[in-house]
PDB file of N, CA, C, O and CB in Angstrom:
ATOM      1  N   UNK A   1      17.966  -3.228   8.996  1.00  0.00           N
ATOM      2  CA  UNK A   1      16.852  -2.389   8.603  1.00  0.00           C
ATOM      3  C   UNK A   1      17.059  -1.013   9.225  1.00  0.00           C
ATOM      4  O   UNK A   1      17.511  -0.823  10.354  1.00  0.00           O
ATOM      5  CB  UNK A   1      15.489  -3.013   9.038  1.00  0.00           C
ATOM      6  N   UNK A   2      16.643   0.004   8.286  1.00  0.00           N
ATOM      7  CA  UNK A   2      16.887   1.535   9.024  1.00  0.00           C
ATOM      8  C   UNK A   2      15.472   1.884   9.264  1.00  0.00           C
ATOM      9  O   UNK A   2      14.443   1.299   8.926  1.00  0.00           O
ATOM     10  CB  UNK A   2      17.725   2.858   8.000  1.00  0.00           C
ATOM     11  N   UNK A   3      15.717   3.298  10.124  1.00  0.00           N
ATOM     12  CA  UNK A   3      14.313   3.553  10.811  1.00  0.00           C
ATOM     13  C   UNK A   3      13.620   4.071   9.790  1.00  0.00           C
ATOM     14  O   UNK A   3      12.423   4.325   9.925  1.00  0.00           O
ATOM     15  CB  UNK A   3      14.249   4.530  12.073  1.00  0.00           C
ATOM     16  N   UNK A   4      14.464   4.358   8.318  1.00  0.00           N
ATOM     17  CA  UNK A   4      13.388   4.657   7.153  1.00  0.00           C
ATOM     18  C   UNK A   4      12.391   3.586   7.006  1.00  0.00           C
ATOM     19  O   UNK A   4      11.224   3.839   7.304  1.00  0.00           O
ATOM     20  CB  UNK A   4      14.070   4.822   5.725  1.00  0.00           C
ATOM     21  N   UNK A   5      12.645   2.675   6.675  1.00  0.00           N
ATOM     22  CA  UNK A   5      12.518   1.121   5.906  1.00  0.00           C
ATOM     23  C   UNK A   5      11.140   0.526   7.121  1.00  0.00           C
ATOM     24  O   UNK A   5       9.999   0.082   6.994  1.00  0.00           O
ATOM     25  CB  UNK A   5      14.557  -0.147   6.017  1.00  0.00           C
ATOM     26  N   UNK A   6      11.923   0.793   8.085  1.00  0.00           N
ATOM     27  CA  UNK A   6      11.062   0.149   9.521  1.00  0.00           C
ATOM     28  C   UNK A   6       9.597   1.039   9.546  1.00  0.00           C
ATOM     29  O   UNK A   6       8.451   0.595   9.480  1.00  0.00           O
ATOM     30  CB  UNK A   6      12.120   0.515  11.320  1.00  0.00           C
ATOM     31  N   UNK A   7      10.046   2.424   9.664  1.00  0.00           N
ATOM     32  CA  UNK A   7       8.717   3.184   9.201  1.00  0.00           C
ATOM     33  C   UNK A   7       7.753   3.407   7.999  1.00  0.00           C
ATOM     34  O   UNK A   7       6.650   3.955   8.015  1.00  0.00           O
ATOM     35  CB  UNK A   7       8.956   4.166   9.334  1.00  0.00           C
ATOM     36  N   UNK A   8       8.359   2.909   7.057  1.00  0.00           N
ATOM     37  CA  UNK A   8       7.483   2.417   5.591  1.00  0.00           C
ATOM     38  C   UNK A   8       7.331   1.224   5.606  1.00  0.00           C
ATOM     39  O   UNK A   8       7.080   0.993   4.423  1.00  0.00           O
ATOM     40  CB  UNK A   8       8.093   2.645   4.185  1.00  0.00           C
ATOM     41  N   UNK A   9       7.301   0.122   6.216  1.00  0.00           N
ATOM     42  CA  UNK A   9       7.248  -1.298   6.580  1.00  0.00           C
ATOM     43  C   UNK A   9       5.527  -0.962   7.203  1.00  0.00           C
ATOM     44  O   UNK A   9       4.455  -1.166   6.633  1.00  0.00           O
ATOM     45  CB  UNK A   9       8.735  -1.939   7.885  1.00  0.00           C
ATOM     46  N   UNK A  10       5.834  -0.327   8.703  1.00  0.00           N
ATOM     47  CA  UNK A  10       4.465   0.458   9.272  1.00  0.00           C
ATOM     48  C   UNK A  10       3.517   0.865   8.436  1.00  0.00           C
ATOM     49  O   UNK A  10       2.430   0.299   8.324  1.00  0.00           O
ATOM     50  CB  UNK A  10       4.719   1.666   9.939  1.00  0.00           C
ATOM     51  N   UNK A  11       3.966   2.140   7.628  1.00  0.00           N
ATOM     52  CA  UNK A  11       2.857   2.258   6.989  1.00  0.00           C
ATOM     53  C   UNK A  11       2.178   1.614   5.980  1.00  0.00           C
ATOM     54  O   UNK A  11       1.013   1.912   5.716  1.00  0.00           O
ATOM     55  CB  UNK A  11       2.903   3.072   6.708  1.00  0.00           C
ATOM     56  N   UNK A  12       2.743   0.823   5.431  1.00  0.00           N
ATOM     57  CA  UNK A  12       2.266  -0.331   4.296  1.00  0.00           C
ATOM     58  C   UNK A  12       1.087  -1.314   5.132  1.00  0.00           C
ATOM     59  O   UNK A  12      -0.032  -1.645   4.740  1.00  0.00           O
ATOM     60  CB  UNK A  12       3.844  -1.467   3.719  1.00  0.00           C
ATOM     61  N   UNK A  13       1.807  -1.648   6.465  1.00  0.00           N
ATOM     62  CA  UNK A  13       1.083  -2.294   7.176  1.00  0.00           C
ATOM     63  C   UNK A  13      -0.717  -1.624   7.823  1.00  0.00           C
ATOM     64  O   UNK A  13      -1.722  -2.316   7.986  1.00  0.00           O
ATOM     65  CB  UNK A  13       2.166  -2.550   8.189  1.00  0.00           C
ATOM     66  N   UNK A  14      -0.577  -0.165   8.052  1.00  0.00           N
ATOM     67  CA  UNK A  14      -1.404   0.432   8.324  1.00  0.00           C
ATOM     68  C   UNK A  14      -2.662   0.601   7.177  1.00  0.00           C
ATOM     69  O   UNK A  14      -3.888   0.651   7.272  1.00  0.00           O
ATOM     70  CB  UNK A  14      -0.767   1.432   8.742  1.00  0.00           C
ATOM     71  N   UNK A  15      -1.804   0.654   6.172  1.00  0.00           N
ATOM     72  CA  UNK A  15      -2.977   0.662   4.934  1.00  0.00           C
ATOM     73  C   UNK A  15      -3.331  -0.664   4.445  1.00  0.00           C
ATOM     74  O   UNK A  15      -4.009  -0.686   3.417  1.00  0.00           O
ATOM     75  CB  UNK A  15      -2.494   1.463   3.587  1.00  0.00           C
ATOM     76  N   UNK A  16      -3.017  -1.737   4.961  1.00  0.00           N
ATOM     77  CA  UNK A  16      -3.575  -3.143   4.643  1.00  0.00           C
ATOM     78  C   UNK A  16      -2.890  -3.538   3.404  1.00  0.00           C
ATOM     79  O   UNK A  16      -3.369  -4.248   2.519  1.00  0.00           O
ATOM     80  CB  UNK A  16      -5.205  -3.199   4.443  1.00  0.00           C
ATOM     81  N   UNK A  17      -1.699  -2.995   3.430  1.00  0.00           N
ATOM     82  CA  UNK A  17      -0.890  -3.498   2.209  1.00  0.00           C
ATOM     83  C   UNK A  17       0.168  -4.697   2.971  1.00  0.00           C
ATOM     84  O   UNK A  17       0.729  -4.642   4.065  1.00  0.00           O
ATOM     85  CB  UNK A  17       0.073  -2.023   1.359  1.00  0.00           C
ATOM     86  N   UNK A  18       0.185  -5.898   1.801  1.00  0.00           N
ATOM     87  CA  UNK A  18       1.313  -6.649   2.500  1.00  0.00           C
ATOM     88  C   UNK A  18       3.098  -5.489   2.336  1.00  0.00           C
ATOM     89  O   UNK A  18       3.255  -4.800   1.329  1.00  0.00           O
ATOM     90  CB  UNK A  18       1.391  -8.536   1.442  1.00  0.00           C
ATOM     91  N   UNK A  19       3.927  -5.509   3.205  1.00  0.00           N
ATOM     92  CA  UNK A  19       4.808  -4.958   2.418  1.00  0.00           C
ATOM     93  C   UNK A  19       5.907  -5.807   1.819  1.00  0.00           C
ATOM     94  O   UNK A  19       6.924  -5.416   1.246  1.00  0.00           O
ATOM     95  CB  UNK A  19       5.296  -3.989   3.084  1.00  0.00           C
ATOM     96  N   UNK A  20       5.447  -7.233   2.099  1.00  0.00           N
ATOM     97  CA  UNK A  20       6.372  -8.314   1.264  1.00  0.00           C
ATOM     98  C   UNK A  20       6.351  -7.833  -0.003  1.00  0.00           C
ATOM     99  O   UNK A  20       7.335  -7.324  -0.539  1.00  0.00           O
ATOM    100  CB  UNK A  20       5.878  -9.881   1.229  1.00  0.00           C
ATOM    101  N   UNK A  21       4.745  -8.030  -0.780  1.00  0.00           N
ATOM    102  CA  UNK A  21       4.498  -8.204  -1.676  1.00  0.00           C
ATOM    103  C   UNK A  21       3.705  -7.233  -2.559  1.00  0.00           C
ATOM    104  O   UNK A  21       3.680  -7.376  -3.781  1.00  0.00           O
ATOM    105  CB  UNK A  21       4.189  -9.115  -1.488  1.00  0.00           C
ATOM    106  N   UNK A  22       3.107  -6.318  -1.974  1.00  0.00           N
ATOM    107  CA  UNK A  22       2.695  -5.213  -2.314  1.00  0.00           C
ATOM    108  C   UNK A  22       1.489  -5.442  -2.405  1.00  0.00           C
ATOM    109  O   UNK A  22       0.856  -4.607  -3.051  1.00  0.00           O
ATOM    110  CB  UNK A  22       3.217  -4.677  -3.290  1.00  0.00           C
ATOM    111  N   UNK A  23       0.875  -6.372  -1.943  1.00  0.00           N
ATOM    112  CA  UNK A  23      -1.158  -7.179  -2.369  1.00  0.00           C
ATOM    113  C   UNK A  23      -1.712  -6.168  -1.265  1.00  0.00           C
ATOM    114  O   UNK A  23      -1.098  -5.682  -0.315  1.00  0.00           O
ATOM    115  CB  UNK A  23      -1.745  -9.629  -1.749  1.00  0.00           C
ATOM    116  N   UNK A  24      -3.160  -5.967  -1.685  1.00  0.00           N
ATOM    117  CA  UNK A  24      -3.973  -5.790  -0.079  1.00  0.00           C
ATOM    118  C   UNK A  24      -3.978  -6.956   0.267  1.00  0.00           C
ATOM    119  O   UNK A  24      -3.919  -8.008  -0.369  1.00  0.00           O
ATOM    120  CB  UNK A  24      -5.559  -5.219   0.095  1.00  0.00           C
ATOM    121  N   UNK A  25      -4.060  -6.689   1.455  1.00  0.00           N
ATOM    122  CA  UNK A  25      -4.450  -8.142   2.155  1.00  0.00           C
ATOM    123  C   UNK A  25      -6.403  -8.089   2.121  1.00  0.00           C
ATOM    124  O   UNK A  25      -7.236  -7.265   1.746  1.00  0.00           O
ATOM    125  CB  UNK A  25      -3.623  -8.191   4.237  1.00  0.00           C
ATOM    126  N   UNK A  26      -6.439  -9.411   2.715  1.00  0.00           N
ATOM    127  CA  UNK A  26      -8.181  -9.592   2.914  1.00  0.00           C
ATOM    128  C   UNK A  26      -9.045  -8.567   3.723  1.00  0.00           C
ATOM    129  O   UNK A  26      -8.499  -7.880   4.587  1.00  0.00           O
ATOM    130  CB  UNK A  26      -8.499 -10.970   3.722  1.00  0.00           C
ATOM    131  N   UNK A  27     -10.290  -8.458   3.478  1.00  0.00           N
ATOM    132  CA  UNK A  27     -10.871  -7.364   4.166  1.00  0.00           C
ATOM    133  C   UNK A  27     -11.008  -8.370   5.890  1.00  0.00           C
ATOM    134  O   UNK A  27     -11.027  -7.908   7.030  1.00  0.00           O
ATOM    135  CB  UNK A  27     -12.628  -6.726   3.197  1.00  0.00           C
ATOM    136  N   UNK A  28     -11.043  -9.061   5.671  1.00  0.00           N
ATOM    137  CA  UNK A  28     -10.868  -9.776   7.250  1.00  0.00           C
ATOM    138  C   UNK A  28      -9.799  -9.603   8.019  1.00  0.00           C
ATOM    139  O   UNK A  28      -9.672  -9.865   9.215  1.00  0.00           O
ATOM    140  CB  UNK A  28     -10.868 -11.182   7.268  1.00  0.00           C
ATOM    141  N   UNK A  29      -9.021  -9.140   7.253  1.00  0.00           N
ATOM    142  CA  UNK A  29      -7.551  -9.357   8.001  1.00  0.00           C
ATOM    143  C   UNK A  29      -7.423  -8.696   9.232  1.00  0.00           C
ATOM    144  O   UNK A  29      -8.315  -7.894   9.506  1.00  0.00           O
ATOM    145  CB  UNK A  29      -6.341  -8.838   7.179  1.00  0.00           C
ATOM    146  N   UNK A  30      -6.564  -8.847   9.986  1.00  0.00           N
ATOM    147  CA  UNK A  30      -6.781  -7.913  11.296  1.00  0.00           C
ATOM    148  C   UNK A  30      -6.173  -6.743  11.207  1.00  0.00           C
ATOM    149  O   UNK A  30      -6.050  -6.118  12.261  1.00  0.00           O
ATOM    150  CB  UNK A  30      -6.291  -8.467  12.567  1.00  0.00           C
ATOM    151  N   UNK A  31      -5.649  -6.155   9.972  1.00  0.00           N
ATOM    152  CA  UNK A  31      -4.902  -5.315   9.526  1.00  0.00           C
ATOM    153  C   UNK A  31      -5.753  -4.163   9.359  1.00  0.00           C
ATOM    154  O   UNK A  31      -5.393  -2.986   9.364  1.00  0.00           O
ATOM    155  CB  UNK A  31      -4.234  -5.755   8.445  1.00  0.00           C
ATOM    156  N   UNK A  32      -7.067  -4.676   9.192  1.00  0.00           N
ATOM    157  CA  UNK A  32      -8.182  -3.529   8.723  1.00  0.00           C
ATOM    158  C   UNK A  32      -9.211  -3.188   9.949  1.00  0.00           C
ATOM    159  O   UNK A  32     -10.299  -2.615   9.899  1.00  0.00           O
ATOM    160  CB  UNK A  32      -9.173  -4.140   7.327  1.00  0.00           C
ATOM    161  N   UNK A  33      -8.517  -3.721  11.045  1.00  0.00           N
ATOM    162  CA  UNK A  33      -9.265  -3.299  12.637  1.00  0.00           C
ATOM    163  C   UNK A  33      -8.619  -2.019  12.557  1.00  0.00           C
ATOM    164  O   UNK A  33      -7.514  -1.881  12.033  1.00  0.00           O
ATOM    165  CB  UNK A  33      -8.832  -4.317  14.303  1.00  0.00           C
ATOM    166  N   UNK A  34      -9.358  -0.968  13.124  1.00  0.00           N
ATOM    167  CA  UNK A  34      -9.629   0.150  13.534  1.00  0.00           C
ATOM    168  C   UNK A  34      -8.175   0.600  14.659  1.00  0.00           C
ATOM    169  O   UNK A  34      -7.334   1.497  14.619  1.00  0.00           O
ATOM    170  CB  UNK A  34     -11.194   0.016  14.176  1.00  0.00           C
ATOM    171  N   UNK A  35      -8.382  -0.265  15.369  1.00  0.00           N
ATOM    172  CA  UNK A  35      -6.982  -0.457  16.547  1.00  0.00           C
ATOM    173  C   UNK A  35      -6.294  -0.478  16.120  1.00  0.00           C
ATOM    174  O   UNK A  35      -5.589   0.503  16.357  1.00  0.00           O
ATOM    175  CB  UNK A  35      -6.622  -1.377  17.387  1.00  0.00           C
ATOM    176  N   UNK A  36      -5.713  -1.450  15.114  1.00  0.00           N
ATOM    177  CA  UNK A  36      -4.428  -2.056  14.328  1.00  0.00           C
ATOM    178  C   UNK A  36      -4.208  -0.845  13.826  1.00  0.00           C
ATOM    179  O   UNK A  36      -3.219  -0.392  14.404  1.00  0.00           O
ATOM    180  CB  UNK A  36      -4.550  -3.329  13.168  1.00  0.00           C
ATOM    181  N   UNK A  37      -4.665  -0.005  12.963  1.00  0.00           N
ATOM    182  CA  UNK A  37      -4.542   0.741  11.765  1.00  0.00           C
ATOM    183  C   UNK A  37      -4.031   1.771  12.558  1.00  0.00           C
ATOM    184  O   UNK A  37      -2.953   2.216  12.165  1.00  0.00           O
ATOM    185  CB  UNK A  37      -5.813   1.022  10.804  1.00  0.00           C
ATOM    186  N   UNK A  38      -4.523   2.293  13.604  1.00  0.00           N
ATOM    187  CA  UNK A  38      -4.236   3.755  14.913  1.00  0.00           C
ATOM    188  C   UNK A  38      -2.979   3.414  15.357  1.00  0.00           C
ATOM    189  O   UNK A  38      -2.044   4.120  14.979  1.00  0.00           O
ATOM    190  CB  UNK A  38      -5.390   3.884  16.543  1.00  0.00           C
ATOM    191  N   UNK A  39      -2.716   2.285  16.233  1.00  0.00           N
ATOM    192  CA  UNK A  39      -1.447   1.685  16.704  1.00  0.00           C
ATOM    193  C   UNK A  39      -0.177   1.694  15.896  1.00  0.00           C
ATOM    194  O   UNK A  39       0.958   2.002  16.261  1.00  0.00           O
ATOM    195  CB  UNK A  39      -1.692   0.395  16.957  1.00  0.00           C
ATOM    196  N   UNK A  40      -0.724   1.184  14.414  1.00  0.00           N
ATOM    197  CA  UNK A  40       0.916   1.098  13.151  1.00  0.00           C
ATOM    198  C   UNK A  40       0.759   2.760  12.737  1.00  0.00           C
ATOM    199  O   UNK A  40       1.752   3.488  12.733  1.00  0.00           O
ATOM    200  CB  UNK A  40       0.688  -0.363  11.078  1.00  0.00           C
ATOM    201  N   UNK A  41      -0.313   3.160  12.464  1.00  0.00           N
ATOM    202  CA  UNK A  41       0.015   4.771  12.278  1.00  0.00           C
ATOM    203  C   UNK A  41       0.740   5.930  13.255  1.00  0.00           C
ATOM    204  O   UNK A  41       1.199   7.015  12.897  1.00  0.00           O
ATOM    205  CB  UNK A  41      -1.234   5.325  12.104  1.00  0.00           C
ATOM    206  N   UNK A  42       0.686   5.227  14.891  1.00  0.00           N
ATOM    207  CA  UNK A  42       1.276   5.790  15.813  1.00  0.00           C
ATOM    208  C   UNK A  42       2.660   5.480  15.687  1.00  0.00           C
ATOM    209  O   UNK A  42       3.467   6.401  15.808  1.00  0.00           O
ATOM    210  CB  UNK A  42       0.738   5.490  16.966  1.00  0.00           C
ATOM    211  N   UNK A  43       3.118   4.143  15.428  1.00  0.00           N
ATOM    212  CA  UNK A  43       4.033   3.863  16.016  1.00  0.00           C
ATOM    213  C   UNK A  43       4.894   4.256  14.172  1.00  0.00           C
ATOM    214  O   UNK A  43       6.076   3.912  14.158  1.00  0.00           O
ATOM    215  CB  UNK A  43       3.920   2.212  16.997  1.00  0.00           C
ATOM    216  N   UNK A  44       4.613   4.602  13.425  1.00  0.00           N
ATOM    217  CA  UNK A  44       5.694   4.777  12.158  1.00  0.00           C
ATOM    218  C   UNK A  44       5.741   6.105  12.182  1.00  0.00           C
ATOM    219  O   UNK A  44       6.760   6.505  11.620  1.00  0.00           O
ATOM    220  CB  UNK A  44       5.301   4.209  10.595  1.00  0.00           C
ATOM    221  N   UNK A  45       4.658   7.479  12.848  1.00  0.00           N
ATOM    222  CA  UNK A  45       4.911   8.597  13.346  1.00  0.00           C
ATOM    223  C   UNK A  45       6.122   8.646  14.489  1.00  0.00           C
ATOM    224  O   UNK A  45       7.156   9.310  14.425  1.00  0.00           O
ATOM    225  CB  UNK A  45       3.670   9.024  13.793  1.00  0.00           C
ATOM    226  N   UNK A  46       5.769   7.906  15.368  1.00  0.00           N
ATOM    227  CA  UNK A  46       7.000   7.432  16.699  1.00  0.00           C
ATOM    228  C   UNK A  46       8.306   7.822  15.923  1.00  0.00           C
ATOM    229  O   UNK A  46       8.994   8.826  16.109  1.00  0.00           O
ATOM    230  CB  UNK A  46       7.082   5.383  17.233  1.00  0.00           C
ATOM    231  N   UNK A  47       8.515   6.744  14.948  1.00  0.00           N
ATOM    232  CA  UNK A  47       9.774   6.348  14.559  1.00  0.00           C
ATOM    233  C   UNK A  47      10.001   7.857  13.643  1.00  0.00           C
ATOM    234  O   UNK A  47      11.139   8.307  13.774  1.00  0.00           O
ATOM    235  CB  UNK A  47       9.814   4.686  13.674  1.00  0.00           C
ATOM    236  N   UNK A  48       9.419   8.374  13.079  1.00  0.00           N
ATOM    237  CA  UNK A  48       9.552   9.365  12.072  1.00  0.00           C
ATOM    238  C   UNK A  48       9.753  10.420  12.669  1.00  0.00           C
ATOM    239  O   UNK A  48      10.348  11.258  11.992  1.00  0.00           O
ATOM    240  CB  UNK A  48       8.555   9.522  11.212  1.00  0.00           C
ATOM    241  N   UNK A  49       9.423  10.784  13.927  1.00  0.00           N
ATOM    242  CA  UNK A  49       9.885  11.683  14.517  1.00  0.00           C
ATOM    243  C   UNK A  49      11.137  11.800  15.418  1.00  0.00           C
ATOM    244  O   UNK A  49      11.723  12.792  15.850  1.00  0.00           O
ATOM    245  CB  UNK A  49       9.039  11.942  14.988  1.00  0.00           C
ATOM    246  N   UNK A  50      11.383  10.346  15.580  1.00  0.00           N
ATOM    247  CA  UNK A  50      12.588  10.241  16.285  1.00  0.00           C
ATOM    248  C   UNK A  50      14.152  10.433  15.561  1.00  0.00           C
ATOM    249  O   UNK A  50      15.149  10.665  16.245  1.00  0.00           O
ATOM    250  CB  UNK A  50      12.462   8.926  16.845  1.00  0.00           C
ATOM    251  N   UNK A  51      14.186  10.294  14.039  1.00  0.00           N
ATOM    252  CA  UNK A  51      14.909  10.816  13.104  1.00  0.00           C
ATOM    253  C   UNK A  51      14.852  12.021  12.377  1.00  0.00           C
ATOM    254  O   UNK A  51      15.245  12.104  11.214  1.00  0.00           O
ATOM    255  CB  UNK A  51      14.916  10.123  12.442  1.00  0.00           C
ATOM    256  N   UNK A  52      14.249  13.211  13.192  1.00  0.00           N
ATOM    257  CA  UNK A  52      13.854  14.217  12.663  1.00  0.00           C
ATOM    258  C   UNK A  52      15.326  14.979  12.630  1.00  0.00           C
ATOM    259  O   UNK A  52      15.426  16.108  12.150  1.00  0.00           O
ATOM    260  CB  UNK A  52      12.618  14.839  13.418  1.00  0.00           C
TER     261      UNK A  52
END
């Protein structure tokens, strides 16, 4: 996996998208906590800047 792939993996994840499959996931999911969403948006910025 490249740090492209790894960082669009993140953001799929941040928006409550599976990125297996392309579904939202459930509004329960823990994907749609507030934390979760800040944390995968930090960390696919992380990576995106580190291949600048």
């Amino acid at each position: 996996m490249t740090s492209t792939e790894a960082a669009d993996v993140l953001e799929f994840l941040a928006k409550g998208i599976d990125p297996t499959t392309g579904e939202v996931v459930a509004e329960d999911n823990l994907l749609h906590h507030s934390m979760v969403v800040r944390a995968l948006f930090m960390g696919r910025h992380g990576i995106a800047r580190e291949w600048v």
